[in-house]
N, C-alpha and C positions, 0 to 999 in steps of 0.2 A: 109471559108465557100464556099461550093460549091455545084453548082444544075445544070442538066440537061435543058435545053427549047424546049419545043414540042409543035409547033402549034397545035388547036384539034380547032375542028367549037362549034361555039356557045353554039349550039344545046345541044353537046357533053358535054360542061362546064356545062351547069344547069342538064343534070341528073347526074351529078357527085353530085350534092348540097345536097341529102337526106343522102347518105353515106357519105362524109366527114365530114355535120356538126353532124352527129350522133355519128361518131369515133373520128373524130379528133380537133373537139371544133370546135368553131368560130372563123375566123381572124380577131385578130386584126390591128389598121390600125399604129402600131409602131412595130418595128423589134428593138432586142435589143442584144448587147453582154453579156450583163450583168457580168459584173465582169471588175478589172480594165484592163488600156491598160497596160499595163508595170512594171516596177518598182518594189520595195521591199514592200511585205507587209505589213503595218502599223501592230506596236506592240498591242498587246492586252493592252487593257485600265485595270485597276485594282479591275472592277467590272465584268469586263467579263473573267479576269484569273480566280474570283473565279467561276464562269459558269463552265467553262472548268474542275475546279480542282472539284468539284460538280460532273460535268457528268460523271467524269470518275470513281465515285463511284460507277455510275450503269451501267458502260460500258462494252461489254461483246466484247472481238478481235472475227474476225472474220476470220478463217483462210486463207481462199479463196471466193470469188465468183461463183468459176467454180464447179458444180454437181461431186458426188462420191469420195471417201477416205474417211476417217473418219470422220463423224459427233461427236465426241467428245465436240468440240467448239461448237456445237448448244444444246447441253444439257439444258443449262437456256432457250436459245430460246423456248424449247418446253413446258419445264416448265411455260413459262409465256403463251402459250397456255390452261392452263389444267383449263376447267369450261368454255368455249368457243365451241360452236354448230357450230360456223360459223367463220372462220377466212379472214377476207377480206386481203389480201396483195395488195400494191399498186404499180407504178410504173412511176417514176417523168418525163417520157418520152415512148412513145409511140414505139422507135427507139433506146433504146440502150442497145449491148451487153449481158453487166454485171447486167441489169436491169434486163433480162431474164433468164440468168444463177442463179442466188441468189434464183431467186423466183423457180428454178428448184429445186436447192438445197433444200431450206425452204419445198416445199411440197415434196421431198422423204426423209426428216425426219419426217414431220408430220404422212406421208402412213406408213411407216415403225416401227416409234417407238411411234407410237402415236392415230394410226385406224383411221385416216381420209379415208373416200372412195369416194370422189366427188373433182372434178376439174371442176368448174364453170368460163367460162369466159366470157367478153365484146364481143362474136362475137354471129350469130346469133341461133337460136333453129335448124333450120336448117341444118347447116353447122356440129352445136357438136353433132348431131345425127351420119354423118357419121363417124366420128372423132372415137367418140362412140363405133361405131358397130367395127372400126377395133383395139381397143386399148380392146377389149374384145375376138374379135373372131380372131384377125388378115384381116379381107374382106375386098380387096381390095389395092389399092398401096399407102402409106403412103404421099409420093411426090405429087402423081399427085391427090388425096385427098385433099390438102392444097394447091396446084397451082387454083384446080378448086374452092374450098369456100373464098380462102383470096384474092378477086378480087378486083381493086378499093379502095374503103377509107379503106377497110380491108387488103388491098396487104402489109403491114407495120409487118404484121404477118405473114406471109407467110416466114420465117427465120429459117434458119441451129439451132438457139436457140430452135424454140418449134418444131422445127424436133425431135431434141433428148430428148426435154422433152417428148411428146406423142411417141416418139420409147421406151423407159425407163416404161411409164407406161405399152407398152405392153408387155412388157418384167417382167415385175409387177405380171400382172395380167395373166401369163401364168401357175404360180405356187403358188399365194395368195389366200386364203381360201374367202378373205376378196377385190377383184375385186375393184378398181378404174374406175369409172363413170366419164365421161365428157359433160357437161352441158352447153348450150347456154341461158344466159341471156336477149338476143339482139335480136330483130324484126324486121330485115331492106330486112330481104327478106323471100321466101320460098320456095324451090322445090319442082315440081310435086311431087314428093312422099309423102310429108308431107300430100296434099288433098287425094292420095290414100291412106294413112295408117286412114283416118277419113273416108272413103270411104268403105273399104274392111271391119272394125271395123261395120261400120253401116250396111251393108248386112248382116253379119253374126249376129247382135244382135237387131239392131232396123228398119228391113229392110224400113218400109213407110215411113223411114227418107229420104229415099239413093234420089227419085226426085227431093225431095226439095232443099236437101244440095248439088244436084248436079248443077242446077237452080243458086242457090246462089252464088257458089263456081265457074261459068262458067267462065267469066271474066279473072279470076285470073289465073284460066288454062290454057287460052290458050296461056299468056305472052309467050316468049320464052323460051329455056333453058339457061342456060349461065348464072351464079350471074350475072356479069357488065352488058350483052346485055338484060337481064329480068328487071333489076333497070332500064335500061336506057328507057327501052320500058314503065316500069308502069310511069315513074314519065313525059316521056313523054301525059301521056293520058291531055287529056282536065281534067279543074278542076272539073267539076261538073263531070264527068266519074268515078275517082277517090272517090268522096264522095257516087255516088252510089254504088262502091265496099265496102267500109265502110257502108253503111248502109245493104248490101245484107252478110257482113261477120259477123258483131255485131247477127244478125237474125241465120246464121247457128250456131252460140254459143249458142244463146238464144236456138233453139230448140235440139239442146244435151242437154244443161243444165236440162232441161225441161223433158227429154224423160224418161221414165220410169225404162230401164237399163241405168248406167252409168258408163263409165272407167274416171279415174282420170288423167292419162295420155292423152287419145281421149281427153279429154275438154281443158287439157292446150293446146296442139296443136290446137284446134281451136280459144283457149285463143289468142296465139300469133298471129295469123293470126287476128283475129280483130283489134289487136293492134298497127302490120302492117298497117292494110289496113286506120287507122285513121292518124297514123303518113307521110300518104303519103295526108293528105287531106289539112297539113300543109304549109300554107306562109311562108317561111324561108325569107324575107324579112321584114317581123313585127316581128321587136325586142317583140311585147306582145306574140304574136303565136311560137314563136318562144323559146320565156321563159317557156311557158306554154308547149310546147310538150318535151324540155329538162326535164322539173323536172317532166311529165310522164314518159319519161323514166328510171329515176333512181330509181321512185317508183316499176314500173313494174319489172326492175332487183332484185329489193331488194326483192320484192314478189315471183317472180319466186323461188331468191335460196331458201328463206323459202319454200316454199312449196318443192322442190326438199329434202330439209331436215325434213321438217315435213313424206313427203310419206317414205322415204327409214330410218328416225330412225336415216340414219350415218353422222358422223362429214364433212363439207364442207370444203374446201380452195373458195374464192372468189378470181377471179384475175381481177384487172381492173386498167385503170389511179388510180394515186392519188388522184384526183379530183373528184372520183367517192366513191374510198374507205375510206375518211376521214369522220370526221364525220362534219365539217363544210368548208363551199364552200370559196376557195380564189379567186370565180368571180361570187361573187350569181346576179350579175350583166347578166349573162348568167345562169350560173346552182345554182337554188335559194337555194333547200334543196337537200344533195346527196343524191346517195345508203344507204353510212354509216350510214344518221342519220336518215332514213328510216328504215333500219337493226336493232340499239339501237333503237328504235320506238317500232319494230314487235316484236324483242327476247330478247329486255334489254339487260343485262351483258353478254347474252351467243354468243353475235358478239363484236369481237374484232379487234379494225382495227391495221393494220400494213403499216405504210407509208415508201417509199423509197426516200434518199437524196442520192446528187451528189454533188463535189464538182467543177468537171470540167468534159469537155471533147466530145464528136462526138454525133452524134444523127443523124436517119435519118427521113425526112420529106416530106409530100407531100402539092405544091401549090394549092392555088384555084381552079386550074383546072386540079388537079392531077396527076400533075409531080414529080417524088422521085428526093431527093437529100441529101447528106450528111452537116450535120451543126457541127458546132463548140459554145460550152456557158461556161462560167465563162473561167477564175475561180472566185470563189463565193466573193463578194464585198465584202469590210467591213463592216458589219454592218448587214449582212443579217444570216439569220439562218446556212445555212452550209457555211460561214466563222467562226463561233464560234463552229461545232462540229466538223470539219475542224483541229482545233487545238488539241481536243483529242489526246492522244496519239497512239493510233491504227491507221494504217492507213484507214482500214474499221472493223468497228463495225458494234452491235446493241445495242438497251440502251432500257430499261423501263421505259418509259416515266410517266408511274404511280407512278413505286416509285421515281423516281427523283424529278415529281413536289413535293411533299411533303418537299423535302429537303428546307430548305429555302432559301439554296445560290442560287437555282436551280429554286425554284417554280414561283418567277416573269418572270426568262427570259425564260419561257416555256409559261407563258400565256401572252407573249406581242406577236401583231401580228409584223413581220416583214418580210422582201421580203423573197422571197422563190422561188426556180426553179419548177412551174408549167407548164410545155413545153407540150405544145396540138401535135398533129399530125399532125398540118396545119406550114408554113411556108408561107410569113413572122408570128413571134407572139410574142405575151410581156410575157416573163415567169418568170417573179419576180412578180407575187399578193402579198401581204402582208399574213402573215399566222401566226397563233399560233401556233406551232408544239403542246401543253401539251392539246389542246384544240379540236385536228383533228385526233392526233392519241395516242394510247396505248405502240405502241411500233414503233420505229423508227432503218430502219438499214442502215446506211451510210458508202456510197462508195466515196474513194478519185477522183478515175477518171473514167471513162467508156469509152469504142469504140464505134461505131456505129455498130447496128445489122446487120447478113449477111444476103442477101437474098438468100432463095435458087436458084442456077443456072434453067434456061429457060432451058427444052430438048430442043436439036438440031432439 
């Protein structure tokens, strides 16, 4: 395991604090390798060969990791999509590779053979507007697009991975009847543009809005430009400063909501901008406040993609941690209730989550204070969930976790919690919580090894 060290002042370190613990969990104060040091793996015990011999009833090979060739082998996968509005896919690591590639994979089967039209992910409203506008129209330069929104505790995304995934959608959507949308569930920031597109909306339809909402909305505009240097600057503000921006943002919602013509779009952008402007009014040093603005934000995402799916009618893909897409928290300790069970909550049966396992291998990371570095975890201990699917016969699967639990050789060791690779984005951190796989997710797809994600190259 290996990490870069960069001095940064003080200063620097606490406004890093709003985006990292929003993307990248909380640190913990144990660093762990998790998995043994050495030696020969201990043999399967004779209650967990039948586990093994069980899961491989509903275990489906998985050809590759890596996006395009034939999706033949994901056939059942999509199958076990079908009566699902909303399909959350997860990711056991914020940093690696084949975590990214799969989930490429998974959603241009779903586009393709299956009329998903939405691509929702953990980044901000913000950032997947531009995203957006060039994965439909082509506007703009793809790279320097995702150089400028994946700043800071978001720069973990900013990789050669969702380069070709959103190059792929536009290439999609150049000749598809049926256009792929990319959607920001995440509030951690917002560009000048966001208050002109509520701005230019309100001249043209509720003009005696436009003083007020300009009034209220002052503050916020004048931050910098720059995602890192505008976060660094709001969360710099004094606290009581910050809470009058939350109180002057919640008011400019209030009066769209309010106003006599209304766009459904204009309100969730002012939606998120309120939502914004609260979660910056947060103590990220009271573990209560702290709790409390985490399980806000999983509700708010969960909300967002419903509504994204209620306005447009078409099928969603959710991308987020595991921790986000499960349907129960293996650290409610930090994040009490997810997305997921937020999602089952809002649309019952028709969200279905889809968790991702690892059994070994690289990840990359950024410290407390925002330094990237490449990690190394497992391989997966005995005893823990992916040491026992691990053993499957496919090197990488997916299994349906629905019909397995049923099985009975199957259904206890799906509903015991056991350690699990929960890896946050922060480094040092403890990434074995205890976990039920038959109890977090519907459908589980397990990779033997993974790389660490590339970052796209700095222009010179």
């Amino acid at each position: 395991m290996t990490h870069t060290s960069l001095r940064r002042p003080v200063a620097r370190a606490m406004a890093l604090t709003l985006a990292l613990t929003a993307f990248l969990g909380p640190v913990s104060a144990t660093a762990t390798a998790a998995g043994p040091q050495g030696g020969r793996s201990p043999a399967l015990s004779a209650s967990d060969h039948d586990v093994v011999t069980g899961l491989e009833r509903y275990a489906h090979r998985l050809r590759t990791a890596e996006p395009g060739g034939s999706g033949a082998d994901l056939a059942a996968f999509a199958s076990m999509t079908r009566g699902a509005d909303i399909v959350g896919i997860g990711e056991a690591s914020h940093g690696s590779k084949e975590l990214f590639t799969v989930k490429d994979r998974l959603l241009r089967q779903l586009v393709t053979r299956e009329g998903f039209s939405a691509f929702a992910m953990e980044i901000s409203w913000s950032a997947a507007v531009r995203i957006d506008a060039y994965v439909r129209t082509g506007e703009g330069d793809l790279r320097q697009i995702l150089r400028e929104e994946f700043q800071d505790g978001y720069s973990l995304l900013n990789t050669e991975e969702f380069l070709n995934l959103f190059g792929w959608v536009r290439e999609h959507n150049r000749t598809s009847a049926r256009p792929v949308r990319v959607v920001g569930l995440d509030f951690s920031d917002a560009a000048p543009e966001q208050y002109e597109r509520i701005l230019t909306w309100a001249a043209g339809n509720e003009p005696a809005l436009v003083p007020e909402l300009r009034r209220r909305y002052a503050t916020l505009r004048a931050l910098p430009t720059g995602v890192a240097t505008r976060m660094a600057a709001y969360n710099a503000l004094p606290l009581a400063e910050r809470k009058a921006i939350a109180q002057d943002a919640a008011a400019a919602y209030r009066l769209l909501s309010e106003a006599g013509t209304q766009d459904p779009r204009v309100l969730q952008e002012a939606r998120v901008i309120s939502h914004m402007a609260t979660e910056y009014t947060v103590d990220w040093s009271d573990p209560a406040q702290a709790k409390a603005a985490s399980r806000h934000r999983d509700r708010t995402m969960a909300e967002t993609a419903v509504w994204w799916q209620r306005q447009t009618g078409g099928r969603i893909v959710v991308s987020a941690h595991n921790g986000h897409a499960a349907y129960e928290s293996a650290v409610p300790e930090y994040y009490p209730v997810t997305m997921g069970a937020d999602l089952r909550e809002l649309v019952g049966r028709a969200y279905l989550a889809v968790g991702t396992s690892l059994n070994g291998g690289d990840y990359r990371a950024r410290t407390a204070t925002g330094e990237a570095g490449t990690y190394s975890v497992g391989p997966a201990a005995p005893g823990s969930n992916e040491y026992t699917l691990d053993k499957v016969r496919h090197r990488d699967f997916y299994v349906d976790v629905r019909a397995a639990r049923r099985d009975p050789a199957v259904g206890g060791w799906l509903g015991t919690a056991r350690p699990t690779f929960v890896i946050p984005g922060r480094y040092p951190n403890q990434p074995t919580p205890p976990l039920a796989l038959g109890r977090a997710f519907d459908v589980v797809v397990h990779l033997h090894t993974v790389r660490a994600s590339v970052p796209v190259p700095q222009p010179e």
